[in-house]
C-alpha positions in Angstrom: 21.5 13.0 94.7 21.7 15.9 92.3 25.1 17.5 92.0 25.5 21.0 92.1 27.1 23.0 89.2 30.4 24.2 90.8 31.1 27.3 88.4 27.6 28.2 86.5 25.8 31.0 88.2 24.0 32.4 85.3 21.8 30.2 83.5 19.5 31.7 80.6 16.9 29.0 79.3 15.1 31.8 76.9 12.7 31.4 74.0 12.8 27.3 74.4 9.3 25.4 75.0 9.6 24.9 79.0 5.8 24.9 80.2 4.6 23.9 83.5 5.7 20.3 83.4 9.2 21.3 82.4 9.5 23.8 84.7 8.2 21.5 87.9 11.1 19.0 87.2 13.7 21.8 86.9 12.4 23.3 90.0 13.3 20.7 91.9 17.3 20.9 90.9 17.2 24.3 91.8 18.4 24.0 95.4 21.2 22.0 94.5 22.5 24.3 92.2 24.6 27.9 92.6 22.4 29.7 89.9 22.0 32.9 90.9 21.0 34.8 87.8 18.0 32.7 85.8 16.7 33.6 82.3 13.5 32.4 82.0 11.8 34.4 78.8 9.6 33.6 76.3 8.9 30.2 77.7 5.1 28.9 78.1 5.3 28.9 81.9 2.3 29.7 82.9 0.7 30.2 86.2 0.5 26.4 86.4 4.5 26.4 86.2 5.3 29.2 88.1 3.5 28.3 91.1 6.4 25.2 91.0 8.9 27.5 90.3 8.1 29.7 93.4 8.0 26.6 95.9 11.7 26.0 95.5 13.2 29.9 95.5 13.1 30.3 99.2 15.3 27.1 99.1 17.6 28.5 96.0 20.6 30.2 95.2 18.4 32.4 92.8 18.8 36.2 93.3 17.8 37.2 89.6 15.0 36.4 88.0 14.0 37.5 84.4 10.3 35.6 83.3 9.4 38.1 80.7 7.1 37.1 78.4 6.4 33.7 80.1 2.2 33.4 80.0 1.7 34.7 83.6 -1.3 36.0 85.1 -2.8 37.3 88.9 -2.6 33.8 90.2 1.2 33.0 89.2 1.9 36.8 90.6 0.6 35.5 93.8 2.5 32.9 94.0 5.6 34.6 93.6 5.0 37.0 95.8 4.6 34.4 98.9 8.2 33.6 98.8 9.3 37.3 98.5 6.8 38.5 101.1 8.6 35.7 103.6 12.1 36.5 103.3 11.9 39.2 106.0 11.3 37.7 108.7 11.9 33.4 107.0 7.8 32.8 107.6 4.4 33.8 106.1 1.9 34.0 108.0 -1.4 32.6 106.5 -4.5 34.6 106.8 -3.9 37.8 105.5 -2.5 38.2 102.5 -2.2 34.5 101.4 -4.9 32.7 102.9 -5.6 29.9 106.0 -4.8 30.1 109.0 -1.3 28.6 110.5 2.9 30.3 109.7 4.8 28.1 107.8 8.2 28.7 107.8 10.7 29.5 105.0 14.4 29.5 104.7 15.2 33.1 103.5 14.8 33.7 100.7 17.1 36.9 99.0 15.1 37.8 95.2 16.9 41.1 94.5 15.7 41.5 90.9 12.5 40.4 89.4 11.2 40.8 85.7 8.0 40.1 84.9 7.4 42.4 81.9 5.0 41.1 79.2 2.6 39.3 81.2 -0.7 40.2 82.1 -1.7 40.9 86.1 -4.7 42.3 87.5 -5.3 45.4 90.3 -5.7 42.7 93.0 -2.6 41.2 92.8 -0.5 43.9 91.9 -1.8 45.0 95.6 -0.6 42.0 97.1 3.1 42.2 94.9 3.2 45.7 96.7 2.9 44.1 100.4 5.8 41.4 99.6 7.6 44.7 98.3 6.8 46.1 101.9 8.0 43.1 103.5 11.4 42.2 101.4 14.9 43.6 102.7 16.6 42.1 99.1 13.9 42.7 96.5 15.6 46.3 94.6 14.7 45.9 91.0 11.2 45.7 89.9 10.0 45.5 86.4 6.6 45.4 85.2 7.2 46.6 81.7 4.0 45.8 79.3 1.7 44.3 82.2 -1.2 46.1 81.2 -1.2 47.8 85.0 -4.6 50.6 85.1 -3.6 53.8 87.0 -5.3 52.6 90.0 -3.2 49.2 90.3 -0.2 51.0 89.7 -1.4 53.9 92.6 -1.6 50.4 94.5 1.9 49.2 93.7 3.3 52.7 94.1 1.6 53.8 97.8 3.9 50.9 99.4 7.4 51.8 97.9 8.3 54.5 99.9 8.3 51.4 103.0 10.6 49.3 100.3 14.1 49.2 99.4 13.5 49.2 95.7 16.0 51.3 94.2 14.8 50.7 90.1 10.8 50.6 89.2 9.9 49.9 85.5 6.6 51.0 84.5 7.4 51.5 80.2 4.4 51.1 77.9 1.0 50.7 80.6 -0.7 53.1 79.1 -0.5 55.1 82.2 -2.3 58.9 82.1 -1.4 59.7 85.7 1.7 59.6 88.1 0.4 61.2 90.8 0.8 58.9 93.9 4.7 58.5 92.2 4.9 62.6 92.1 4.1 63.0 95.7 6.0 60.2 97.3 9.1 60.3 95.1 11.0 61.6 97.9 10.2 59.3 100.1 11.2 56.3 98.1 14.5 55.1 97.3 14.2 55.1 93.7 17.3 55.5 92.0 15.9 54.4 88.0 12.4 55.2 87.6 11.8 54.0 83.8 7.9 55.7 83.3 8.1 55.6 79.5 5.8 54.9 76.7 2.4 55.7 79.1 -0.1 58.2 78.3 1.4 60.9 80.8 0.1 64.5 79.6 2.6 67.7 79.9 1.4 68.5 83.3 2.1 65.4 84.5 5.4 65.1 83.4 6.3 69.1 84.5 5.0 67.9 88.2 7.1 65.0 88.4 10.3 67.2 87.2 9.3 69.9 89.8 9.4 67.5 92.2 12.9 66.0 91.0 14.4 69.6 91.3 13.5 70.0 94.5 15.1 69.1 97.8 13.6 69.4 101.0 15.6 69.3 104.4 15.0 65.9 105.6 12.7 67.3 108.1 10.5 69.2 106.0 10.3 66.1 103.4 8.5 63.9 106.3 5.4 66.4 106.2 5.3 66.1 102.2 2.6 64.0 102.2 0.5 65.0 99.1 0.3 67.1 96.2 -1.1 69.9 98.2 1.8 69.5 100.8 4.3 69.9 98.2 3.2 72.8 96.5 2.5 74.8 99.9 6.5 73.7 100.4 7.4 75.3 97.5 5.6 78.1 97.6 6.8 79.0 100.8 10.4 78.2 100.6 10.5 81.1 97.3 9.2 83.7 99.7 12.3 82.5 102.2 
């Protein structure tokens, strides 16, 4: 049996040459261990190694995970987001999102931060990442710095995190011209750090999204805010008040 490492509970493994086989063998010592807090950048994961990686979290101790830079595409973001999209309830139910037919079940599984800047993900599963989002009660930090996200795969991501618990969102350097979806459901999210920088955003993008941080609805009149339009009728009418 594999002993577990009384006292480390942050364990960075960056910029070595860990690829998929390496990283299926570690996997496996991860649920005898109490890492918490595992560095994983700049290591030639891969899809291939991830998908190893993600089998054992919902058995782990892991509760931080940093895999910038690590070769990952759509099919290891799916992956991940299997065990994430379980811990709500400890089972996924195949057929949907995932695939087959039958629930497996999982023990829960508590991610709270995940990095998976510099890699490269497509609009269809950064859709699927935004339905584990939905489903997780842990998952609070997201960041998808340099991921080459298109406005319309972040206007994915962004229409289910108002029904998330993600209190930071990094976005940096997509090449972003649009915020829109963010603008009008900012104040329905529970964003805290919103990191948008290094996009393509034009001045009247930005202004909108300040107007929108300056202002603060009753709580009652922030539920009918459900668009653009919305908003600026709000606004408009609360200056004649």
């Amino acid at each position: 049996a594999v002993m577990p490492f009384t006292r480390v509970t942050v364990l960075s493994l960056r910029s070595n040459r860990i690829g998929a086989v390496g990283i299926k063998f570690f996997s496996r010592c991860l649920n005898s261990s109490k890492v918490s807090t595992l560095i994983l950048r700049n290591n030639p994961i891969t899809d291939a190694g991830v998908k190893y990686l993600a089998a054992e979290l919902s058995m782990s101790n892991v509760t931080v995970l940093v895999l910038e830079g690590c070769a990952l595409r759509s099919d290891g973001l799916k992956a991940l987001s299997e065990p994430i999209y379980s811990s709500i309830s400890g089972a996924v139910k195949r057929g949907s999102t995932f695939g087959g037919d039958v629930t497996q079940s999982h023990p829960t599984q508590k991610l709270a931060s995940l990095d998976l800047s510099y890699n490269t993900f497509c609009e269809e599963s950064i859709g699927i990442l935004g339905d584990a989002l939905q489903a997780s009660p842990y998952l609070t930090s997201l960041n998808l710095r340099n991921t080459g996200l298109s406005d319309s795969a972040c206007s994915k991501l962004i229409r289910k995190i108002p029904e998330s618990n993600l209190t930071t969102l990094i976005l940096e350097g997509n090449g972003l011209h649009t915020v829109r979806d963010l603008t009008a459901k900012l104040h329905l999210t529970s964003l805290e750090n919103l990191n948008i920088a290094r996009n393509n955003l034009p001045h009247a993008a930005c202004v909108k999204l300040l107007e929108y941080l300056n202002c603060r609805p009753d709580p009652a009149d922030a539920l009918k805010i459900k668009s653009e339009k919305d908003f600026y009728e709000y606004r408009n009418l609360s200056r004649t008040r």
